[in-house]
Every structure is written in C-alpha cells, then in structure tokens.
C-alpha positions in Angstrom: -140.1 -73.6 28.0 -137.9 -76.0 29.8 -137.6 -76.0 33.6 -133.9 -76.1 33.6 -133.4 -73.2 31.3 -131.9 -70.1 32.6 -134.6 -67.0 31.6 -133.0 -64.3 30.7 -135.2 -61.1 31.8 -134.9 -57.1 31.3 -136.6 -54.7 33.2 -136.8 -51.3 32.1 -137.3 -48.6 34.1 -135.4 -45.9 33.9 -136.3 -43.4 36.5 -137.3 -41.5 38.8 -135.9 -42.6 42.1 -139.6 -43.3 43.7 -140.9 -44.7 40.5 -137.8 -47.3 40.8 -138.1 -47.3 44.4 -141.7 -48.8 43.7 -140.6 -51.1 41.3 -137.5 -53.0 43.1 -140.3 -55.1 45.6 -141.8 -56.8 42.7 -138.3 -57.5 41.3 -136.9 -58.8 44.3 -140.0 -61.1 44.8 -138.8 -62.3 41.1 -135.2 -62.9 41.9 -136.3 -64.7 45.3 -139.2 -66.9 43.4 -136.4 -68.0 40.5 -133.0 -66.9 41.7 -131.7 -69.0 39.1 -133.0 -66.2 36.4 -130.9 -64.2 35.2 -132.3 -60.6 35.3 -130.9 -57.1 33.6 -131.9 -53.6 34.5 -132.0 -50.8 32.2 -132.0 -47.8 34.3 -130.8 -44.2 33.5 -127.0 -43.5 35.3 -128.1 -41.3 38.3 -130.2 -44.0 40.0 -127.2 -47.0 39.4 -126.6 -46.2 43.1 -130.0 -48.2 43.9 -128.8 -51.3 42.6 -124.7 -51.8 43.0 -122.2 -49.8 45.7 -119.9 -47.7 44.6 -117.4 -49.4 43.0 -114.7 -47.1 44.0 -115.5 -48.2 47.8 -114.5 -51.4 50.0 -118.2 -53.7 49.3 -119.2 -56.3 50.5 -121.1 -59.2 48.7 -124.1 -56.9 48.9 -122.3 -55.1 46.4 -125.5 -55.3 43.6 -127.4 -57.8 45.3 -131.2 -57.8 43.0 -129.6 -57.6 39.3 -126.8 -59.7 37.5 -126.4 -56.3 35.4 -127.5 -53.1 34.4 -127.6 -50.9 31.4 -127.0 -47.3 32.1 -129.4 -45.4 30.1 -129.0 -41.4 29.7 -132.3 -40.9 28.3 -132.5 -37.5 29.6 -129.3 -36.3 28.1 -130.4 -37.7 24.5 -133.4 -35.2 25.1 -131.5 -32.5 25.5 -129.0 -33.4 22.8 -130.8 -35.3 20.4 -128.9 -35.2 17.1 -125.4 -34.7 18.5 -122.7 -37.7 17.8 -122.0 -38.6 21.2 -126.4 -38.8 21.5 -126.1 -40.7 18.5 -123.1 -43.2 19.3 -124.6 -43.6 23.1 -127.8 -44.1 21.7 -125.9 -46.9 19.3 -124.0 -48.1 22.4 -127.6 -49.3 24.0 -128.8 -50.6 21.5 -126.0 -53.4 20.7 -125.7 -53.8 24.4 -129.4 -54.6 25.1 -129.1 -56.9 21.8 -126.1 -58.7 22.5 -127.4 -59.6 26.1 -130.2 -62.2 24.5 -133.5 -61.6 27.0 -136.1 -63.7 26.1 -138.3 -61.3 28.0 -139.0 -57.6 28.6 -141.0 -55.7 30.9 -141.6 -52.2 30.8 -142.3 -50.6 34.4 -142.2 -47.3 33.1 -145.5 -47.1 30.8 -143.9 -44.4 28.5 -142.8 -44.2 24.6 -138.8 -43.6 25.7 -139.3 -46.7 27.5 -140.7 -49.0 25.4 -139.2 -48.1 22.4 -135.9 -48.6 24.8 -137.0 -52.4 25.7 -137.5 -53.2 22.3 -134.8 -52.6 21.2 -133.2 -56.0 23.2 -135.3 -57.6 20.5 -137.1 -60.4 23.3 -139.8 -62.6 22.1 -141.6 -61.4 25.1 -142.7 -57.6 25.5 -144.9 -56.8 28.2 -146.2 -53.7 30.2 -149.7 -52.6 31.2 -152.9 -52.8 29.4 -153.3 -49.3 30.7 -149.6 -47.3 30.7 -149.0 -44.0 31.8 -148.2 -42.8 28.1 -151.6 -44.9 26.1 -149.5 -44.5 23.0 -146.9 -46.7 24.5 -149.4 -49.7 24.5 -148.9 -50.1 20.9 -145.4 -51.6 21.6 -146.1 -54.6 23.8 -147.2 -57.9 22.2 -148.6 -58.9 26.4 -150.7 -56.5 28.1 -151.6 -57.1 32.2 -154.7 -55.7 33.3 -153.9 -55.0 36.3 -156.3 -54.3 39.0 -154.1 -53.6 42.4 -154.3 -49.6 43.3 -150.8 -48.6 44.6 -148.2 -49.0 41.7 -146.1 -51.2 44.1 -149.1 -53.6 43.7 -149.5 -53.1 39.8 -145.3 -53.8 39.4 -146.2 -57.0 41.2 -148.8 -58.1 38.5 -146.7 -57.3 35.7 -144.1 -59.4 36.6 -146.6 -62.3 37.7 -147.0 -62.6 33.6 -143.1 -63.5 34.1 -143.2 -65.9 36.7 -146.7 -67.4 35.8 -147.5 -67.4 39.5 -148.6 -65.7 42.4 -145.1 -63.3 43.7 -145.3 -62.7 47.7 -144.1 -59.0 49.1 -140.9 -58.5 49.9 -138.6 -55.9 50.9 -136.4 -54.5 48.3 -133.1 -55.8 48.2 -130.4 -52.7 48.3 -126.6 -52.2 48.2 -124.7 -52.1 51.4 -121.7 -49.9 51.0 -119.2 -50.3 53.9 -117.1 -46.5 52.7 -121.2 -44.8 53.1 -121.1 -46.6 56.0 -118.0 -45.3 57.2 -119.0 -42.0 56.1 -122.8 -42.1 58.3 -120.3 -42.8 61.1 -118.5 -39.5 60.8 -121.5 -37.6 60.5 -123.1 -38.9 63.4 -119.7 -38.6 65.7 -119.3 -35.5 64.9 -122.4 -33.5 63.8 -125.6 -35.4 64.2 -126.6 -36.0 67.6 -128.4 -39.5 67.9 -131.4 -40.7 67.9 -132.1 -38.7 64.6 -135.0 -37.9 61.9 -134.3 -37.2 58.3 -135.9 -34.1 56.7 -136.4 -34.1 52.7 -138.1 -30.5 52.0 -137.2 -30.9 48.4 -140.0 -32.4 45.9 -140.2 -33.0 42.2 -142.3 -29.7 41.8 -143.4 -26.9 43.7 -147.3 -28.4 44.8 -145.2 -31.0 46.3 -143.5 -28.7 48.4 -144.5 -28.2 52.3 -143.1 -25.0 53.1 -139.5 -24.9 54.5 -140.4 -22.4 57.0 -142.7 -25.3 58.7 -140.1 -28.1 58.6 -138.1 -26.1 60.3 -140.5 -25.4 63.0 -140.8 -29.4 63.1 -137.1 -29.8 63.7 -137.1 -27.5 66.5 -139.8 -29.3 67.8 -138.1 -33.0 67.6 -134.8 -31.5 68.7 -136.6 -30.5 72.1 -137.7 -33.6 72.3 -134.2 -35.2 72.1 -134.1 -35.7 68.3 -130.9 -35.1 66.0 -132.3 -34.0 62.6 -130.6 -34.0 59.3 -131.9 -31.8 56.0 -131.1 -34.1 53.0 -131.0 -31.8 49.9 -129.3 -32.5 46.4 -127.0 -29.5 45.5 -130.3 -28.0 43.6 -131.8 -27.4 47.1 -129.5 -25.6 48.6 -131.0 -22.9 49.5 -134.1 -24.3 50.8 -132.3 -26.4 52.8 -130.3 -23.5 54.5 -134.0 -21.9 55.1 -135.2 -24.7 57.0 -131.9 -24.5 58.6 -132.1 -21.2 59.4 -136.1 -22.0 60.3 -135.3 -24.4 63.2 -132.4 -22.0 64.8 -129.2 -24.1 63.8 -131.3 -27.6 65.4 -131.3 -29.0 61.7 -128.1 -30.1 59.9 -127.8 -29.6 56.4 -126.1 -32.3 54.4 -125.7 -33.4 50.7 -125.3 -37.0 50.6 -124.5 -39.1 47.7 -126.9 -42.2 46.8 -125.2 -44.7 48.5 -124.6 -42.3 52.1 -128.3 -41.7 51.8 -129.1 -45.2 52.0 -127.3 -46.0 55.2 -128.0 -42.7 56.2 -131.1 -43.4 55.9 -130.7 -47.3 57.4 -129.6 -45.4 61.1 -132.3 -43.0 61.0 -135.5 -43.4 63.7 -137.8 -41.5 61.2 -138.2 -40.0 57.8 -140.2 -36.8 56.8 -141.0 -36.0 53.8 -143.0 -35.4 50.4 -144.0 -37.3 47.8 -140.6 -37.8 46.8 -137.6 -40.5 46.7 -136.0 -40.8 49.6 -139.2 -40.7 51.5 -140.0 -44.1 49.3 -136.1 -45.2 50.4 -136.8 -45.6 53.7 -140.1 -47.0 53.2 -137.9 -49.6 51.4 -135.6 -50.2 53.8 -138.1 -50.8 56.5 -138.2 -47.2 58.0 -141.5 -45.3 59.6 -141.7 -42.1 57.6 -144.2 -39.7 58.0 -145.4 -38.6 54.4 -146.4 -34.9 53.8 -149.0 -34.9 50.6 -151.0 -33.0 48.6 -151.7 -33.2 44.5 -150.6 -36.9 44.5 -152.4 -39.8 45.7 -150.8 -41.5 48.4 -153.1 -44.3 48.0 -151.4 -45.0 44.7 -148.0 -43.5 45.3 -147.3 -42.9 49.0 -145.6 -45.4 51.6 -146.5 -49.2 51.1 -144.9 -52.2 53.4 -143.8 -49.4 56.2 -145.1 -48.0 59.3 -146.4 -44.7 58.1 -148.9 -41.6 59.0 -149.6 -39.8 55.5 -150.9 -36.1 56.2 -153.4 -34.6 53.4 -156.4 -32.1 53.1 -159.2 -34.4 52.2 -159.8 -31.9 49.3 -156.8 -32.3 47.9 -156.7 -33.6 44.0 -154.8 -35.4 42.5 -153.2 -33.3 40.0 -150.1 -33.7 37.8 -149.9 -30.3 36.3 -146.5 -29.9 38.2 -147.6 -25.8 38.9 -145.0 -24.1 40.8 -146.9 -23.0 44.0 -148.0 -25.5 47.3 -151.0 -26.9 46.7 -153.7 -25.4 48.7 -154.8 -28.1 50.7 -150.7 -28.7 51.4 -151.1 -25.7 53.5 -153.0 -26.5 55.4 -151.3 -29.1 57.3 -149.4 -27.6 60.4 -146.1 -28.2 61.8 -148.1 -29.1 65.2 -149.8 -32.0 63.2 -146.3 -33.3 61.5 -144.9 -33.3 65.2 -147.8 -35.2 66.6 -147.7 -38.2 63.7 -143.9 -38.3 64.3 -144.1 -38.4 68.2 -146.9 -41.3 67.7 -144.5 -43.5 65.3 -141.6 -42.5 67.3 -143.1 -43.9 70.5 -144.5 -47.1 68.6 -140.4 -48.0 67.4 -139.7 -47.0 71.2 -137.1 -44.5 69.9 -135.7 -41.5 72.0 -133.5 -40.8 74.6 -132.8 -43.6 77.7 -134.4 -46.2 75.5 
C-alpha cells in the first residue's frame, strides 16, 4: 500500500466501559504512530462519552480527541428487541453507515459473535481479531488472526493493532474528552459539598462476587475523612441504594453523587485516589493517570486490573478466577478488611504527597 495513502481503520468494541477503557491505550499509540490515519469507532451509545464531550456543552478542541468518528451501536437494545422495526431499521441504519464509511481495515477488540459479525459488516479487505477470542466461535469471522502472547488485555489490544501498524506501538496514556460544562460542574461540587483533597469510592460492580461489601467502604471513608480526606460515592442511578448504605456506613463522611460520563472524568481528573472493584471507573482513573487502589476477587487483576498507574490491588491468594457472575462476594473478597484498604490508600496517598498542608 502506498505511503501517502490515508488508511481508513474501524475498531469495534462495543462495550463495557473497562473493556473500552483497556482498549483506548493501544488506539491512541495508533493515532500517535500515524495520526494521518483516519480511524472510526463502533461503540454502543452509553460509552460515546469516552470518546467526544458532550455536545450540548462549551468544548474545547479536546472535544473527541482519539477518533475522527464513531458509530453508535445499540447492540444491547437489539437483544432485547430483536425482531421489532425500529431493531430492524437501526440494525439497517449500521449497516449502510459502517459501509458507506470505506475501511480498508477492521479490528475486533471485543472477541465475541455480536462483534464480529458487527465489523464485517463495513465490508474491509482486512478483518482481524485474536487467534484466541473470548467467544472461539467468533474466530471463524477474521481472515488475520494475532497470536498474542502479552498477559493483561491492555498488552493483547496492543498486539492486535501492531498487525495494523506493522510495527512495534509504544504505551501511552489514553487520550479522553475534556469537557469545560463537567468541569464547571466538579467545581460546584467541590465548593460546595466535597471538601478537598478527596478520594472516590465506586462500591458498585458488574456482579455481586465483585462486590466488597458497602458496610466496609464505608468504614474506609470514615477512616480517610479522619485523616483529612473528602470522599465521594460514585454510583449510577441502579446503585442507589448501596450507595446511601455506605453513606449511611461512614456517618454522613461520604457524599453520594450520580455523575454523568463526562463529570466523572473530571471528577475523577481532581481526585487524589480511586477505590474500587473490578469495575470502570476504577480503569478511568487508571487511564487518566490516577493511583487507585483495586479491591478484587473472582477476576484476575493480572489480566484485568490497573495497568500504566500507581496501584495496590488487594486479593485472597485463593481467590479464582471465576466468571460465573453468582450473586454473592466471593469468599476470598471478604476477607479483605477495611483496615487493609486504609493502609494501601494511606501508602499511595503519602507517595503523591496528598493531604492537608501539602
């Protein structure tokens, strides 16, 4: 292929927030190896917020700084609603779209059937994902597998899109929106509600075995606020009860708030430390540079947990890696102690010299 032509790439992958969390270092080493490429993002509508500002908001030229565009996907609501005509004329929507948009390549991040019947239907003469995908039947779809041989999946992202780039891609930190109204927003909070220097709590998780007990975040949070902490609980409006018992949990020291995606990420930009689960916005501030301290249990932080950050990960060497999604803590979850969250905060607290008089 020439030198001076402009490749015209599509990434899919569509969710979760962690998963694309994961995925956006490898892309931006992309972008920053051939800026001149032209790169597309099919992604499903919830997670938008990860790429572009809110367009309803004063932006700035960080506005969508990694992709020249992105194809809003509603995969999940075609599962729901499989054979209804607005599934169907959605469904007909992406496809012409994807089409019309002329990659020469695709790469599936994602591993699955959705997805990689989804990124052929842009019709590239290039299909790639892994030789190994999380869904084997998905294989079946690429014409160029990657072995890949890195552990964490940030590292495996990396050697997928090396196939792209035909060379070596250097880590880098994800590029995200800036969004001056969320910014405006974190300032409010913080005037009014959130005394600073401040740690983020996320109690919520993508299932129950995930989930350190609200009772002991909020024993944390007293903890950290005695210490001269402000603490904010981030939960989506699915969590609102658990946040209001770790509120209740750490006697009124922990705020409650319900950000949207683009409040969270400057939110999260301000913080001094994140705690958290296996989940996305522990990955965010990972992302954006953030210590976080990473609460695990059936999931392997050795493939999934915090990668590029200064980080203490918690787990019960006994814990298993196990994707059954049960409902219940996993056993060895429990047995991590509030005392021993505390003491991995206060040692990557002291290290980024935060806390009062500093």
């Amino acid at each position: 292929m020439c030198a001076e032509r402009k490749l015209r790439v599509l990434i899919v992958r569509l969710g979760a927030m962690g998963d694309i969390l994961h995925a956006l270092p490898a892309a931006t080493a992309l972008r920053q190896a051939h800026p001149e490429w032209y790169l597309g993002w099919a992604v499903e509508p919830r997670w938008q917020a990860l790429f572009r500002a809110d367009s309803g908001s004063s932006i700035r030229d960080g506005a969508m700084p990694l992709v020249d565009r992105l194809h809003l996907v509603d995969a999940k609501s075609w599962g729901r609603r499989p054979l209804s005509p607005s599934t169907l004329r959605d469904i007909r929507r992406v496809r012409m779209e994807l089409r019309q948009a002329n990659y020469d390549v695709c790469v599936d991040l994602q591993g699955a059937v959705r997805s990689a019947v989804i990124g052929r239907w842009a019709a590239a003469n290039r299909m790639i994902g892994e030789d190994q995908p999380r869904e084997r039947a998905a294989r079946r779809f690429f014409r160029e597998r990657v072995a890949t041989t890195g552990r964490h999946v940030i590292e495996q992202a990396t050697e997928v899109l090396e196939a792209i780039a035909g060379e070596k891609l250097s880590g880098v930190p994800p590029l995200l929106p800036q969004d001056t109204a969320a910014e405006d927003w974190v300032a409010r909070l913080l005037a009014r509600h959130v005394s600073s220097p401040f740690v983020i709590m996320n109690p919520g998780a993508g299932w129950g075995a995930k989930r350190w007990p609200a009772e002991r975040y909020g024993s944390v949070a007293k903890q950290l606020a005695r210490m001269g902490f402000g603490v904010v609980i981030n939960a989506g409006p699915e969590e609102v009860e658990l946040a209001a018992e770790l509120a209740a949990a750490s006697g009124g020291a922990a705020v409650p708030i319900n950000p949207t995606m683009g409040e969270l990420i400057e939110l999260t930009r301000k913080a001094s430390l994140t705690i958290a689960g296996d989940t996305g916005p522990l990955h965010l501030a990972c992302a954006l540079g953030k210590p976080v301290v990473g609460i695990f249990g059936p999931t392997d932080p050795a493939r999934n947990g915090p990668f590029g950050c200064s980080f203490k990960v918690l787990r019960h060497p006994e814990s298993k890696r196990d994707h059954s999604r049960r409902s219940e803590p996993e056993s060895g979850l429990l047995t991590i102690m509030p005392d021993d969250v505390v003491a991995a905060a206060a040692e990557l607290l002291k290290e980024q010299g935060a806390g009062r008089g500093r």
